[in-house]
C-alpha positions in Angstrom: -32.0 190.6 48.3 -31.2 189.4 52.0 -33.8 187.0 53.2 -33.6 185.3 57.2 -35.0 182.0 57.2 -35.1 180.3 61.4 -35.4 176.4 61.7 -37.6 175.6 64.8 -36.3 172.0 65.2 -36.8 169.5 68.0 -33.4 170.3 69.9 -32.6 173.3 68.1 -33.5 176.2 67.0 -31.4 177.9 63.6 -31.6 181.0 62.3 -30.1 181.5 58.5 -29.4 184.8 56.7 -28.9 184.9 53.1 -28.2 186.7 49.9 -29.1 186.1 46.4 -27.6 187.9 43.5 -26.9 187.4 39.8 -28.3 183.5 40.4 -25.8 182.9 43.6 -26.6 181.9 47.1 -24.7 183.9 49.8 -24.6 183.0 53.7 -24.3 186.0 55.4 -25.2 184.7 59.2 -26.2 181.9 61.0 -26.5 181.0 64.5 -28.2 179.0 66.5 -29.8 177.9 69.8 -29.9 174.2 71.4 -33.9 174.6 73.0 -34.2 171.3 73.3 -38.0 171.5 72.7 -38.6 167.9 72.3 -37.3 168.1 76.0 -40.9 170.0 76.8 -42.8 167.0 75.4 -45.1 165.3 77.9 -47.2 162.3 76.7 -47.5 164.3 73.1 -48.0 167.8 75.0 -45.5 170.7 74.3 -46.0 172.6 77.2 -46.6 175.9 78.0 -43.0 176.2 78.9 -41.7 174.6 75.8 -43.6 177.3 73.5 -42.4 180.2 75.1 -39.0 179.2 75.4 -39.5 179.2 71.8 -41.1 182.1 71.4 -37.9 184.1 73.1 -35.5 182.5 71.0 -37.6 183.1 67.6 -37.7 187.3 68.7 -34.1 187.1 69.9 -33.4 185.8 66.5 -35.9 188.3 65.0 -33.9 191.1 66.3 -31.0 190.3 66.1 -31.4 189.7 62.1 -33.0 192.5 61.4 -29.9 194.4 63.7 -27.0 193.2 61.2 -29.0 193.5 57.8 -31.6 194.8 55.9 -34.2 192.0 55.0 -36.5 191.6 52.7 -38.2 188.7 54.5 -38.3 186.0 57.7 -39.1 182.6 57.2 -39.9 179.8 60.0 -40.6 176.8 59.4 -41.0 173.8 61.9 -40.4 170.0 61.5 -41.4 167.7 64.1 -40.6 170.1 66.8 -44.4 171.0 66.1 -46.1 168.8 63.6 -45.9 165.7 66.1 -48.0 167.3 68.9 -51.1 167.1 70.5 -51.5 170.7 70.9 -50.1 171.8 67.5 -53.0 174.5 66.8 -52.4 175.9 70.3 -48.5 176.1 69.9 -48.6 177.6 66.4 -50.9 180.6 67.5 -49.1 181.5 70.7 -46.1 181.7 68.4 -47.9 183.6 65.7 -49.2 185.9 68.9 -45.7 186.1 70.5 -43.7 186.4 67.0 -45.7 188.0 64.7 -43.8 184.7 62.3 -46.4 182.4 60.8 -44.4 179.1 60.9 -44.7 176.6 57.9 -45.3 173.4 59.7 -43.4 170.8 56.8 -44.3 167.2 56.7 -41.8 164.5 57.2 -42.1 163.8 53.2 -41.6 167.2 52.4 -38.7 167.6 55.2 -37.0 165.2 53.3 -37.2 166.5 49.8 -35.9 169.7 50.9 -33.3 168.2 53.2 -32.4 166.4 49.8 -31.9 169.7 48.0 -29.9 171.5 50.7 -27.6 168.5 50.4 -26.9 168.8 46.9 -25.8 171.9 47.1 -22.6 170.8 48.8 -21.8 167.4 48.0 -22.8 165.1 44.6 -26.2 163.0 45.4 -25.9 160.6 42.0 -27.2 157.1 43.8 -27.9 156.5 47.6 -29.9 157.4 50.4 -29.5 160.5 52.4 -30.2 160.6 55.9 -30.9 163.6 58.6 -31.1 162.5 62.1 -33.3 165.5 63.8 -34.1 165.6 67.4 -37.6 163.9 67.4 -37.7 162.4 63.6 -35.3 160.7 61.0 -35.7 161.5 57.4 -34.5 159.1 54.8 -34.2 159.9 50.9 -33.8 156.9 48.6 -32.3 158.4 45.4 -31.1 157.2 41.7 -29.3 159.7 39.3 -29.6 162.7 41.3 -33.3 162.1 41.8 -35.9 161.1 44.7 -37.3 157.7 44.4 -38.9 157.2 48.2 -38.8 158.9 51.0 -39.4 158.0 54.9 -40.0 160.1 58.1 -39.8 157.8 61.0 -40.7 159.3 64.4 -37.4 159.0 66.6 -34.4 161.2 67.0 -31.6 161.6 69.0 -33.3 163.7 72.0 -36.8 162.1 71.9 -34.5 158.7 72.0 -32.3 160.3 74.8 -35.6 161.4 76.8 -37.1 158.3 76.8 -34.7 155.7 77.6 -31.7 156.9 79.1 -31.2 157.8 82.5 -27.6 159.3 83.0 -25.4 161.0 80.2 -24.6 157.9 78.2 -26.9 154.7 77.8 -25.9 151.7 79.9 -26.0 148.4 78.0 -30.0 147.7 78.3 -30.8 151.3 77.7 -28.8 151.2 74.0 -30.6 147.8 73.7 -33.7 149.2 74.1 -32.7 151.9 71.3 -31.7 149.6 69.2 -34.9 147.9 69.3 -37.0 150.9 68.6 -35.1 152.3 65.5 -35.0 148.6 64.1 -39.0 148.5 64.4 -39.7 151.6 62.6 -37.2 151.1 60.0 -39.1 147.2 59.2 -42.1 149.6 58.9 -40.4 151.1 55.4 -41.5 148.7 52.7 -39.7 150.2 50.3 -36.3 149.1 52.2 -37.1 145.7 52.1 -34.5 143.8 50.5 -32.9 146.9 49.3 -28.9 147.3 49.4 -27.2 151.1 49.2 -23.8 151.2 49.4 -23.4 155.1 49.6 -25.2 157.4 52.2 -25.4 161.3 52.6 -26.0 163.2 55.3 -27.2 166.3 56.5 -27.8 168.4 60.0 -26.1 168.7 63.4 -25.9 165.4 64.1 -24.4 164.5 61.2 -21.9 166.7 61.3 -21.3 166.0 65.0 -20.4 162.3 64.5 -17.6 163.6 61.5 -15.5 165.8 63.8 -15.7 162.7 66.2 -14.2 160.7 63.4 -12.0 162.8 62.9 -10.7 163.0 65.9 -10.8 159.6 67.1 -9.6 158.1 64.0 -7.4 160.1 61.9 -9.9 160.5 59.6 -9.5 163.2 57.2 -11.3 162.6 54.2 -12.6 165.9 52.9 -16.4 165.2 53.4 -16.6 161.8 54.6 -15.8 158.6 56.2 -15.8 155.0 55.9 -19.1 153.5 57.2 -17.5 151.3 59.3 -15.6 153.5 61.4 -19.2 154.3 63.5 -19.1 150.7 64.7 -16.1 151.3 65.8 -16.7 154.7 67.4 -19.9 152.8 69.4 -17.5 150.4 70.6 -15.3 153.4 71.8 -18.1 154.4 73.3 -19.4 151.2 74.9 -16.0 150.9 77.3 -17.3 154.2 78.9 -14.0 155.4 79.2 -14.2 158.4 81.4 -10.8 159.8 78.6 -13.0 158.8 76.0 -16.5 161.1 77.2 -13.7 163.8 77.9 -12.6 164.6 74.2 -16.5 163.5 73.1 -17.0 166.3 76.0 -14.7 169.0 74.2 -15.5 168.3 70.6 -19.4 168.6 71.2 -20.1 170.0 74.1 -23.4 170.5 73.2 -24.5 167.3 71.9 -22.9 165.4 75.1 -26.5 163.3 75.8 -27.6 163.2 72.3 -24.8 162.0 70.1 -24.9 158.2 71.0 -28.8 157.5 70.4 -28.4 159.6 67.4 -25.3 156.9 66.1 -27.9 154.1 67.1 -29.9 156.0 64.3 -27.0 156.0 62.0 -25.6 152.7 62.9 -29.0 150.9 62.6 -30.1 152.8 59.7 -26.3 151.9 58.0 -26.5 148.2 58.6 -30.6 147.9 57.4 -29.0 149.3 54.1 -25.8 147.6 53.9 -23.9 151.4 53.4 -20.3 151.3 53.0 -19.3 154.8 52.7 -21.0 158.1 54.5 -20.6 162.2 53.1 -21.6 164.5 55.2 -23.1 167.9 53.7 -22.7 171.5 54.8 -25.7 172.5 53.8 -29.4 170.8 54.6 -33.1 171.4 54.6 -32.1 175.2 55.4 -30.5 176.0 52.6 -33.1 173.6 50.5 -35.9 175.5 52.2 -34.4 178.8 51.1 -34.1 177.8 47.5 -37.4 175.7 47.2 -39.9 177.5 49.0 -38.7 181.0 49.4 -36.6 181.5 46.0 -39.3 179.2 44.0 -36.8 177.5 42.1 -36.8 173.9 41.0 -35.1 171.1 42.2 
């Protein structure tokens, strides 16, 4: 069985194929598409604009899926590209209109969970907290022997961060102040953190994975799935210098997260020193793949 399941996220849009056979999970496709819906958000509004952008990428996807394989099924699902606005009711039936795809609007609680999932497909997930910095939310999972004990969706991300307080590519001095300021006042809001030290974090999605290859590159770094926690105080400080060399290789390891990567490390950065983390893996696999075996398979965790 080949089943296509499309992520309609805040800054981008993913579209997964996969096979399951004799108890194994197959990737047969993926691709993706950097909307930048959280872009089209005006005082809470995704506009008119924003939803049909998303509509053509959702039937580009469509086709292009049901091109390269037989499927038995599509699944969307949205996060808080969706769930956070004002005009979620009208923006689900245009896309149900446009699409003819019925899009399973998650919660931040149950974004986590199967972010959590995904993750432990990849990498081990005994004791920490797993984290997945999104475009307009931030999931964390607090976990204890390879089980969820709290979970948190706070309402930033690295493009609704980028849109609202920074005026050129990279965040002057004030502007990363102000960032700083925000993420620290939701993450007070998590009463479960309070007091709470955990040395080990995991995480999961683009950004994620976009602040390892600059680790890599800027430090040598080759562990096989992570990094010393440390090393992304040191990377903001690379950044801070706004050495035009610097942007340059940022420029041509992730060209398409240019804007976005720094207020997403304010995310991690902030979220790594609330915690008192010491080490960081990064997983291959997220709330896709934990999507695909929660909700469409129907298997436990």
């Amino acid at each position: 069985m080949k089943h296509a399941v499309i992520d309609l996220g805040s800054n981008t849009i993913h579209l997964l194929v996969l096979g399951f056979e004799d108890g194994n999970v197959t990737k047969i496709m993926s691709e993706k598409d950097t909307t930048g819906l959280a872009g089209y958000i005006n005082d809470g509004v995704l506009s008119m604009d924003g939803i049909m952008k998303a509509c053509e990428v959702l039937n580009n996807f469509k086709r292009l899926a049901i091109d390269f394989v037989e499927l038995s099924d599509i699944h969307l699902f949205a996060t808080a590209s969706i769930r956070n606005v004002k005009n979620r009711d009208e923006a689900v039936g245009i896309i149900v209109k446009e699409t003819s795809l019925i899009p399973d609007i998650l919660d931040g609680e149950e974004e986590g969970r199967l972010g959590f999932i995904g993750a432990k497909m990849s990498v081990e997930c005994d004791n920490g907290i797993l984290i997945d910095i999104g475009g307009a939310s931030t999931e964390l999972v607090a976990f204890t022997d390879g089980k969820i004990t709290d979970v948190a969706s706070m309402p930033v991300g690295s493009l609704s961060l980028y849109m609202r307080h920074v005026g050129e590519t990279m965040p002057t001095p004030d502007e990363k102040e102000n960032i700083e300021r925000t993420v620290d006042e939701h993450l007070s809001k998590i009463g479960w953190a309070d007091g709470k030290t955990i040395k080990h974090m995991v995480g999961i999605g683009g950004t994620m994975r976009a602040v390892q290859k600059l680790v890599r590159v800027f430090f040598d770094a080759d562990g096989k799935n992570g990094f010393d926690a440390v090393l992304i105080k040191d990377l903001m400080k690379l950044l801070r210098d706004r050495d035009t060399r610097v942007y340059d290789k940022i420029y041509n390891t992730i060209p398409a997260r240019m804007q976005t990567i720094f207020p997403g490390m304010i995310v991690l950065r902030q979220t790594i020193k609330r915690f008192g983390c010491e080490t960081v893996t990064v997983s291959r696999s997220g709330i896709r793949d934990g999507y695909f075996w929660s909700k469409v398979l129907k298997k436990d965790e």
